[in-house]
N, C-alpha and C positions, 0 to 999 in steps of 0.2 A: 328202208329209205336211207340215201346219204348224208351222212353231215355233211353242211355246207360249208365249206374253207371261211375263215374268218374276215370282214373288211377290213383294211387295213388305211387308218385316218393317218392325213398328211399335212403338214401346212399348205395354207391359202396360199398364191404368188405373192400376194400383199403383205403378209404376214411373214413369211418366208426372206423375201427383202428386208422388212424393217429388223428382222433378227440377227442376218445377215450385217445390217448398217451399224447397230449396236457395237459388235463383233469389232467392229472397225473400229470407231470412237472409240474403242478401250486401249485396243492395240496400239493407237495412231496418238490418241489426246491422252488417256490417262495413265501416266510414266508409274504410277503408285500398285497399278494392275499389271503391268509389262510380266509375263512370266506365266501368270493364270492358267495359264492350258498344260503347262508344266507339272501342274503338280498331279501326284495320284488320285485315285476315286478313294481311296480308306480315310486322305488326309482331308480330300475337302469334306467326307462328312464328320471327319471328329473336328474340322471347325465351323459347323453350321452358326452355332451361336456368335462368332465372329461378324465385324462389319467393317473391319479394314477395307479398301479395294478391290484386292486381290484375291478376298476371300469370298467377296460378292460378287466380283467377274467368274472366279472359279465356278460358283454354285448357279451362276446364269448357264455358265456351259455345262454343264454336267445336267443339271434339274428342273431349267426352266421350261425344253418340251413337253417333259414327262407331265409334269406341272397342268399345262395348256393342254394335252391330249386328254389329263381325266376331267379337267374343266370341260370342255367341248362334248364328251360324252356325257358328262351329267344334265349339261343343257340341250341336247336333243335327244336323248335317250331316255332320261329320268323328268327333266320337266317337260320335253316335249315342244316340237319346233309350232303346233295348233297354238301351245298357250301363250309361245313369245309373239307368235303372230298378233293374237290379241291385243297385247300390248303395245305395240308398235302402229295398229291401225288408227285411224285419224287423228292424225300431226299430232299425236299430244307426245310430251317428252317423257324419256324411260329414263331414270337415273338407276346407274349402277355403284352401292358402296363395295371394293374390292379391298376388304380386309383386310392388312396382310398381305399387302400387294405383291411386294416384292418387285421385280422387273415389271409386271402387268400380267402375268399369263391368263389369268383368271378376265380382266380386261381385254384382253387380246382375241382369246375363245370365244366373246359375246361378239363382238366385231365379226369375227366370222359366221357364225353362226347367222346373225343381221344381211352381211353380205348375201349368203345361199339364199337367204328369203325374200330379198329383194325384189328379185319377179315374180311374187306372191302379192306384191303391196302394188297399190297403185299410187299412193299419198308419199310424201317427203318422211323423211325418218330422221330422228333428233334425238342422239343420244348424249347425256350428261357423266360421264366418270369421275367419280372422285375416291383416288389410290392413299390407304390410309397406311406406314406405314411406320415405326418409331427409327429406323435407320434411316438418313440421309442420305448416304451412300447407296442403298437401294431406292431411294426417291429421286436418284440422280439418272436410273437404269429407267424410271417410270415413267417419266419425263422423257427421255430421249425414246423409246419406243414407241410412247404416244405420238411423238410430234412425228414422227417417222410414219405413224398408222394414218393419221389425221392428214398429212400431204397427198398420201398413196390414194384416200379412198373419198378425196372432197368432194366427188362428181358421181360417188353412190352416197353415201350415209352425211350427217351431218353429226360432227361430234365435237364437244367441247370437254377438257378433259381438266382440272385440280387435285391438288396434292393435301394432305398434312401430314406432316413430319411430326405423329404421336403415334403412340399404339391405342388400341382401342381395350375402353371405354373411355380414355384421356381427352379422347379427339372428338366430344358427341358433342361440346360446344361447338366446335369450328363446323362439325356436320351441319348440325342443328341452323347457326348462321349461311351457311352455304345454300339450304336448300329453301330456308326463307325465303330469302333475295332470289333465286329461281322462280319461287313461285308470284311473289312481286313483280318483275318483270315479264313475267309469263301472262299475268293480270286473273290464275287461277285459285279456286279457294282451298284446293291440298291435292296431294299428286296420288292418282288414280294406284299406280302402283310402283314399289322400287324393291330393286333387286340387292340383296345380301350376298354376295360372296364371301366366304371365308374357308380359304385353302390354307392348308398346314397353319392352324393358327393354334391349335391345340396346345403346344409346347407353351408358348409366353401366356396363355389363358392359365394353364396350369401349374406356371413357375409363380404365376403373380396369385393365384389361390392359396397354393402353399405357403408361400411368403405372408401372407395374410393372417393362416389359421397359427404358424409358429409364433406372428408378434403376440395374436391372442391367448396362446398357449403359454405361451411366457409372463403375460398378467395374471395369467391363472394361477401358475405354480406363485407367483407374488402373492395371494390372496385376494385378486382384486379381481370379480367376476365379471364382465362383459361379453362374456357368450351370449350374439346372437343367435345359438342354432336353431330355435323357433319362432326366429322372425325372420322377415323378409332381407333383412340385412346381411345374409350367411345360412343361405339354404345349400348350399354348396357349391361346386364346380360352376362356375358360369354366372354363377351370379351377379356380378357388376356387369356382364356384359349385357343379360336378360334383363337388367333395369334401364340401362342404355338406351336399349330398343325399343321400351316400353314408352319412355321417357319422348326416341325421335316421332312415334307413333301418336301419341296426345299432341305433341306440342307443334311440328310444323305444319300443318294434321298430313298424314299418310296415311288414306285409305286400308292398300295393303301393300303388306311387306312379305318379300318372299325369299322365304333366307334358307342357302344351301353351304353345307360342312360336309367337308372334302377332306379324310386323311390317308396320309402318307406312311408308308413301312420306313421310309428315314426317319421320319421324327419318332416314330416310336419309341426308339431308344434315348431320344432327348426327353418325352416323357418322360421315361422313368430316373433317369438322370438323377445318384444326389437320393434318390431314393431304395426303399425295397420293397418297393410294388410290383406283384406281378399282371394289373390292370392293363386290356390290350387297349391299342387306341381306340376303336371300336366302341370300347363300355366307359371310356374315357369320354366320346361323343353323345353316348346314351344318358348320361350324367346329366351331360348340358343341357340336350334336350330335356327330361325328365326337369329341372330347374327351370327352364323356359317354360314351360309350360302351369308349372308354381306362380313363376310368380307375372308372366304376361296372362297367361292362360284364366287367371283369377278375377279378369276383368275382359278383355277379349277372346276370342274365336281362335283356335288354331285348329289348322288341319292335318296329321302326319300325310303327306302326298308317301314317302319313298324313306325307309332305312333300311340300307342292306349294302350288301359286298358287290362289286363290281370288279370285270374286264376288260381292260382296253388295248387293242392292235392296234400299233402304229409304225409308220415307215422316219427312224430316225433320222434328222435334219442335216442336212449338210453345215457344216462349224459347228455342229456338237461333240461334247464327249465323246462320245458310242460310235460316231463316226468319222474317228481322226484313226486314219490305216496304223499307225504307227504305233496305235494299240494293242494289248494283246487282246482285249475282250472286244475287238472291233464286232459291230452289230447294226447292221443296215436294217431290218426290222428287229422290233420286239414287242413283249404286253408285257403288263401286268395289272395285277389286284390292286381293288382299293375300296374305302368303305366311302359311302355319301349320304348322306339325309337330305332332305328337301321338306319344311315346312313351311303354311302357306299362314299371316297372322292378319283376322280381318277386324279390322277396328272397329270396334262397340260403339264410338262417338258416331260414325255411318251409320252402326245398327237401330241406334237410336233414335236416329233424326225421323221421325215419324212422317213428317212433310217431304222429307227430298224421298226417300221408301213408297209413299203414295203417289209422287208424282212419276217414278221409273218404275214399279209395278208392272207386271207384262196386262194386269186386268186395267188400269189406266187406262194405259199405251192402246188397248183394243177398241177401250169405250172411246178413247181419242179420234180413232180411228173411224167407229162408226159417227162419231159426232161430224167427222171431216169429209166423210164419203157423201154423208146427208147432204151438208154444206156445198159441197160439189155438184150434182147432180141436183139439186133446188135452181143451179147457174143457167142464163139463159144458152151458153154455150158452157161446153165442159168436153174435155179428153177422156173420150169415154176406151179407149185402149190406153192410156196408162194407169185410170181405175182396175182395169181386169189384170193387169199386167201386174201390177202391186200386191192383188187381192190371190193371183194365180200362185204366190208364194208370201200369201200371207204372212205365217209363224215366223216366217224366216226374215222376211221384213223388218217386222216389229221385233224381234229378240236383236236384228242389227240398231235398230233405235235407242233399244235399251241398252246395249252396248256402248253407244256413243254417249249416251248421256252419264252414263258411269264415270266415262275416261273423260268427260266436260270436253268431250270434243268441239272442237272452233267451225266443223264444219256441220256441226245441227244450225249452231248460231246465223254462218252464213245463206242455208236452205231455209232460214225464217225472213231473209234480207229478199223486198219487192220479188219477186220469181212472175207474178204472170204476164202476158200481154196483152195489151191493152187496147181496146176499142172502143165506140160509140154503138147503144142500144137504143133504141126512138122512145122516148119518155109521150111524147102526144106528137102530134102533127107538126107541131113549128118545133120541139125542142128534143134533144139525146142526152142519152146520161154516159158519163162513164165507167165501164164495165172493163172488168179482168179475165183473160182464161188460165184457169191457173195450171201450175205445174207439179207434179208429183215425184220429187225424186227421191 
């Protein structure tokens, strides 16, 4: 049997454009980035840590498709375009935290991704982004790409998009308020599910661990013990960020949370950076995990969906790197490796709820069902082809009701608003009553 040639992922035209317009903005507005395409590939990654302009423009051009191609493949590939469907079905809003945002690529990939399924949905789709990221100058790049995506695509997707100018775990107040007031205005009691990104965030999670274990290390040789390493406070790698989470999870309540980490062969070496680890990024990841799991996992539900090494082909962008001729390494496609996890965290405060669990039950929902079917067919008129028609795919019916009721869909709400129509039934000789036929949708 033949191997099949590889697909090779491309930008969206939408997407494609706004990367394109950035491209511009920098060149045209920001005098501080003038030069950016200048410099070599060895120099912009010995200044990844950098947040001047120019160093942020550079690393847009150079790393921001690569970036959005293993995004894009871990969300249809590894999560699977079935389950973002899910999310997206009856109007409720999907918020996406994109970690470590950087330019947005990791935002920009969901956008597409959304885009392609479009003609899968029949409902409005309403997605919320909020770019967390501690450089300004890359919340400047976040910002303008959004508002770039957000023009392009108002008459498919509905998207509202926010910044904070911290790194993460700094930033889980501002989260924390942001998604409140969503859900306030929403008029919902906690959001069905939201999405984690976190691409290349590896490095500053693990500059700011190490910074940590040295201040402690340093009291120690003092004589002054405060090792937590058997408590929750300093389980290792990850740990303030796995409390973060646990933290967004109780408190604005978040159903589920579905957090995917995504590393990169450039930061690899920023890992180790400073140090003499030879820890690949990979077991660098597995760390986190393992931690998350400590200390979410000790009270919540997680699920490992996916940890493992990945492939991706892609056709490099026109204004990138890879595709300025005047390169020697010019490269109109290429792939590469990358590692991703996807874990899925389903909050215990839901599991708990014994009331709302009995009422979305699929044995409920059935007995519902026969209580409703009685009710019907008791009517002196009734639709008795939308009872067969309902009942002709029953399971499937009813697991879509329990779906809607999860995500507190607005449209169970509306299918309980007056639905039948109405006539007069002869109560005796002089007088009618009135009577409904009802509707089944």
């Amino acid at each position: 049997m033949t191997e099949q040639p590889p697909t090779y992922r491309h930008f969206h035209p939408i997407v494609a454009d706004a990367y394109t317009a950035v491209h511009k903005w920098l060149e045209v507005t920001v005098k501080d980035a003038h030069g950016y395409k200048d410099l070599q590939y060895e120099d912009i990654k010995k200044n990844l840590k950098k947040t001047d302009w120019i160093d942020i423009a550079s690393q847009y051009y150079a790393f921001f498709h690569t970036h959005y191609f293993k995004a894009a493949h871990t969300l249809e590939s590894i999560i699977g375009t079935e389950q973002i469907i899910t999310w997206l079905r009856h109007r409720q809003k999907v918020c996406v935290l994109d970690v470590g945002c950087g330019a947005g690529a990791g935002s920009a990939a969901f956008l597409e991704t959304v885009i392609k399924l479009k003609g899968d949905l029949t409902n409005e789709v309403n997605i919320l982004f909020i770019g967390i990221d501690p450089s300004l100058r890359a919340i400047g790049l976040y910002m303008k790409m959004m508002e770039n995506l957000k023009s392009s695509c108002s008459d498919l997707v509905n998207i509202e998009f926010k910044y904070i100018d911290k790194g993460f775990p700094d930033a889980t107040a501002k989260i924390e308020r942001f998604l409140k007031s969503e859900l306030s205005s929403s008029e919902l009691p906690c959001f069905s599910n939201v999405l984690v990104m976190q691409l290349n965030v590896i490095y500053p999670f693990s500059q700011t661990y190490r910074t940590h274990q040295e201040d402690y290390d340093e009291l120690k040789s003092l004589g002054i013990d405060i090792d937590g390493g058997s408590t929750e406070d300093n389980l290792g790698l990850g740990t303030s960020e796995a409390l973060a989470y646990k933290h967004l999870i109780e408190t604005v309540p978040i159903d589920v949370m579905h957090l995917v980490t995504v590393g990169t062969k450039n930061m690899e070496y920023q890992v180790k950076l400073g140090t003499n680890s030879q820890v690949t990024l990979a077991e660098r990841i597995k760390e986190m995990i393992r931690t998350l799991h400590q200390i979410v996992g000790n009270r919540h539900t997680i699920y490992k969906i996916s940890s493992d090494n990945h492939i991706v082909y892609f056709e490099n962008p026109e204004n990138c790197y890879w595709r300025d001729r005047d390169r020697k390494r010019y490269h109109k496609r290429y792939h590469t490796d990358f590692y991703a996890d996807f874990q899925t965290i389903s909050s215990a405060d839901r599991a708990e709820d014994k009331d709302w669990n009995e009422v979305i039950s699929l044995d409920n929902l059935n007995l519902a069902w026969a209580r409703a079917r009685h009710n019907l067919l008791s009517e002196s008129l009734y639709d008795e082809t939308e009872v067969r028609l309902f009942e002709k795919n029953l399971y499937q019916n009813i697991s879509k009701l329990q779906e809607q009721l999860c995500a507190y869909a607005s449209d169970v709400i509306s299918s309980l608003v007056d639905q039948t129509i109405s006539y007069k039934f002869p109560k005796n000789v002089e007088k009618t009553r009135p009577r409904g036929l009802s509707r089944i949708e």
